[in-house]
C-alpha positions in Angstrom: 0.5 18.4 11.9 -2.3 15.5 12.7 -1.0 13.9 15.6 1.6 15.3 16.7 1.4 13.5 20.0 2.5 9.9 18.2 5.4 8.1 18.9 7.0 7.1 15.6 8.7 4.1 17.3 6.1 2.6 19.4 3.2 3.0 16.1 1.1 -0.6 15.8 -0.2 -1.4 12.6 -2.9 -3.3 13.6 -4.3 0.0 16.1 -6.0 2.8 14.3 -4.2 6.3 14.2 -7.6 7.9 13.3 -5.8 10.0 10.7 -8.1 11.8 7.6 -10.5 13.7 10.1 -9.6 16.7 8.7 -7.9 16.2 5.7 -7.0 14.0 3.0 -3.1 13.3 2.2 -1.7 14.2 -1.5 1.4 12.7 -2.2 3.7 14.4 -5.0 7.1 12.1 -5.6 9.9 14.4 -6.1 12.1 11.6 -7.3 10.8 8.4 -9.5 11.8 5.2 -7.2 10.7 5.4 -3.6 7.1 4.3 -4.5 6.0 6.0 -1.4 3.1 7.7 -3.0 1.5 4.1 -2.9 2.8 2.5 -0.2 2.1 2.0 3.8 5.6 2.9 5.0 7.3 6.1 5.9 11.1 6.6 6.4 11.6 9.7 9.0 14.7 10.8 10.4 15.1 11.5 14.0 17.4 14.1 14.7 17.1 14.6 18.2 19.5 11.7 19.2 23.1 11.6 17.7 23.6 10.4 15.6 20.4 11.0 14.0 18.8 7.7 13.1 16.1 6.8 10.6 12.7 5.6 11.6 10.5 3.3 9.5 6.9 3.4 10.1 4.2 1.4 8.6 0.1 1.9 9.1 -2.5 1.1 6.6 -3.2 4.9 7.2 -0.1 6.4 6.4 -1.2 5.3 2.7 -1.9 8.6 0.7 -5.5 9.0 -0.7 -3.9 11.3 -3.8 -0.9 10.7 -5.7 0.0 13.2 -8.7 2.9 11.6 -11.0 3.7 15.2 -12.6 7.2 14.4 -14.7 7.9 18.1 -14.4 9.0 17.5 -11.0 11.6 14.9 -12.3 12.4 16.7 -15.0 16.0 18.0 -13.9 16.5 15.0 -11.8 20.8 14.6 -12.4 21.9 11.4 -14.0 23.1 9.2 -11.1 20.1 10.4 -8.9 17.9 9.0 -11.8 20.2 6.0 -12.1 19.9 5.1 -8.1 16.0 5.8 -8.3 15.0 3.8 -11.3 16.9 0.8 -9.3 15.2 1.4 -6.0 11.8 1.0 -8.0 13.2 -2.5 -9.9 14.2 -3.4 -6.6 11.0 -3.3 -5.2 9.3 -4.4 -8.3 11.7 -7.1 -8.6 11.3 -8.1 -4.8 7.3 -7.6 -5.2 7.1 -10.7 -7.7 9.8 -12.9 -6.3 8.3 -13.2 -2.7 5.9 -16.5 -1.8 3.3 -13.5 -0.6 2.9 -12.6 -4.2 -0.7 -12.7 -5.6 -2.0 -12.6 -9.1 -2.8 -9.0 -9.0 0.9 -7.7 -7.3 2.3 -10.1 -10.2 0.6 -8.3 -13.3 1.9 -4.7 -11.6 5.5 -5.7 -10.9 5.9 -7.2 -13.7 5.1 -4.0 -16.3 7.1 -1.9 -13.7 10.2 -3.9 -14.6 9.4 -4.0 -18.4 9.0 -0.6 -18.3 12.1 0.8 -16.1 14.2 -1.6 -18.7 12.7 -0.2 -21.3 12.8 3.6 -21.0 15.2 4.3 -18.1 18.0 4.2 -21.1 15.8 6.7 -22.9 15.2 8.9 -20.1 19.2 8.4 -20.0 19.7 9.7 -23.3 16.9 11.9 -23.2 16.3 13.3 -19.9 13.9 16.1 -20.7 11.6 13.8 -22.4 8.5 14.1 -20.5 6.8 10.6 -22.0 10.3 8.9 -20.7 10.3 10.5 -17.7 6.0 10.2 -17.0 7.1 6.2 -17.8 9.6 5.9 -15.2 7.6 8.0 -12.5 4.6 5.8 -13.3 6.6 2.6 -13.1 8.1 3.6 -9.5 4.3 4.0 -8.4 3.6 0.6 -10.1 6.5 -1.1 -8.0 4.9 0.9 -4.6 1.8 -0.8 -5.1 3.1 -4.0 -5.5 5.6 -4.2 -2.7 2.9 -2.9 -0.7 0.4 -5.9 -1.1 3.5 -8.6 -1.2 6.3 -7.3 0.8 10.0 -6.5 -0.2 12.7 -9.2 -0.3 16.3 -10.3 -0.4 17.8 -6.9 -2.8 16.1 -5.1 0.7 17.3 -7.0 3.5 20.7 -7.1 2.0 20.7 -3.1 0.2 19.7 -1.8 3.7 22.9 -3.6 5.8 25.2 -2.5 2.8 23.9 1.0 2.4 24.1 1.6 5.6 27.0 0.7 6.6 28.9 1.9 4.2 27.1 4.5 3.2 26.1 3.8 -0.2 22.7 5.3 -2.1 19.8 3.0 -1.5 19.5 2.6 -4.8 22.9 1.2 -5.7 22.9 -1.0 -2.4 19.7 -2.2 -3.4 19.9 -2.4 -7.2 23.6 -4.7 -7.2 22.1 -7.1 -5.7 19.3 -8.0 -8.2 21.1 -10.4 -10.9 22.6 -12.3 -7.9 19.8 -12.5 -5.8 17.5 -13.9 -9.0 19.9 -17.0 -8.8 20.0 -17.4 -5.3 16.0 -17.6 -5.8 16.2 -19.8 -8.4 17.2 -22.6 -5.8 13.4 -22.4 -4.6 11.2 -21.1 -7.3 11.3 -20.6 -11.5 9.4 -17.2 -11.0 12.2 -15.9 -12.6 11.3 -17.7 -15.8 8.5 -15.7 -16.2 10.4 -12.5 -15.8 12.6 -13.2 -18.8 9.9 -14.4 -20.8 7.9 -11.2 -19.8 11.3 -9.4 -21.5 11.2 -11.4 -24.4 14.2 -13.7 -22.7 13.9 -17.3 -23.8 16.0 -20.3 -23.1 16.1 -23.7 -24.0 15.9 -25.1 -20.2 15.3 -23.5 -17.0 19.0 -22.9 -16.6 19.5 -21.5 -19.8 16.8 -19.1 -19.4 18.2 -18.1 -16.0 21.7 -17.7 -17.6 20.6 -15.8 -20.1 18.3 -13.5 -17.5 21.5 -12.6 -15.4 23.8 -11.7 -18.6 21.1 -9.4 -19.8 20.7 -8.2 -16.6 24.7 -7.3 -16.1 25.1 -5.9 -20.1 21.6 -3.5 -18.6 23.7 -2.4 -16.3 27.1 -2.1 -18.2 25.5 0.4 -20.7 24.0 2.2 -18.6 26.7 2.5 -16.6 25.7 1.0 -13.5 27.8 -1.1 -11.0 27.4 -4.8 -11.1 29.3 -5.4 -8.0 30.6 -3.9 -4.1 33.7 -3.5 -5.8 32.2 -1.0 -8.3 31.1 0.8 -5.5 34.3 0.8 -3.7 33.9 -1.4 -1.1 36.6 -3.6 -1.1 37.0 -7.0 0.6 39.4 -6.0 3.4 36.4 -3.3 4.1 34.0 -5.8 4.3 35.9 -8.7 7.0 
């Protein structure tokens, strides 16, 4: 281990770790949604307090120089693991294009990593040894790191993190329920999400058509491929949540 020494908790992004004296870092995603192969942040967990607690750490540095998208490695991934991956990517994707720190570049990138998780997670679905599905998705979660990297993560984040944690629901699902709804609550202060439907061939004769018609293909994505739409789908009921 480089550095053993650090402090996860007390790591400032702006100071150098003067990591890669030694050796370069090849990253090799294991599941296709974390992004972490492209991204500055690292989630550890800390087991020598109880409860153990997770750690996130970001630093330019923790970036790997390598990442090798090998769809063998996903190949046997089970159904809802794929499921709750594919949404953590859409998530970030999602999240990458709706924020104000958004650029040109980080649009283009988020953009084709939600076309294409639309697009093929139903394949891989269907057809989960497919390698070309499953090189599709693990390529689109690498998309989605990049971009979240260069713009930030949003709302489906803030919110998926409280929810998941607390009770103890997938990152994935916490994170991917909140997509259709947080899209409208966007649409109070930007029409990004027009170009998202029009990027998935989503039209609408005003701004408000084109939104309704983004959310109800959103929610029919997510009935056939039986994903939950709501807390209540994941069992949290209201009485749990006041």
């Amino acid at each position: 281990m480089k550095k053993p020494e650090i402090d996860l908790k007390s790591i400032n992004p702006t100071i150098p770790l003067q990591l890669r004296r030694k050796a370069f870092l090849a990253a090799i995603p294991t599941t296709s949604g974390t992004g972490s192969d492209a991204s500055n942040g690292i989630v550890l967990t800390d087991d020598t307090i109880e409860p153990p607690r997770k750690v996130i750490t970001i630093h330019s540095e923790i970036i790997p120089d390598f990442s090798i998208l090998d769809p063998q490695f996903v190949i046997e991934m089970p159904k809802k693991l794929t499921i709750e991956t594919a949404l953590d990517a859409l998530s970030h994707a999602i999240d990458a294009y709706m924020t104000y720190l958004s650029n040109e570049l980080v649009n283009a990138i988020a953009l084709e990593a939600i076309r294409i998780i639309i697009n093929w997670l139903p394949i891989v679905l269907k057809y989960p040894n497919n390698d070309e599905a499953r090189l599709k998705l693990h390529l689109a979660a690498t998309m989605a790191g990049i971009a979240f990297t260069n713009s930030g993560l949003g709302m489906t984040h803030s919110i998926g993190h409280a929810v998941g944690k607390v009770f103890k629901i997938h990152h994935g699902y916490a994170v991917g329920i909140t997509i259709p709804y947080i899209i409208q609550f966007y649409s109070k202060v930007t029409d990004k999400y027009v170009n998202i439907a029009n990027y998935l061939n989503i039209y609408g004769r005003s701004r408000e058509e084109v939104l309704n018609n983004l959310t109800n293909f959103l929610f029919k994505f997510y009935e056939e491929n039986e994903i939950p739409k709501s807390c209540q789908e994941l069992n949290i009921s209201e009485k749990r949540i006041f």
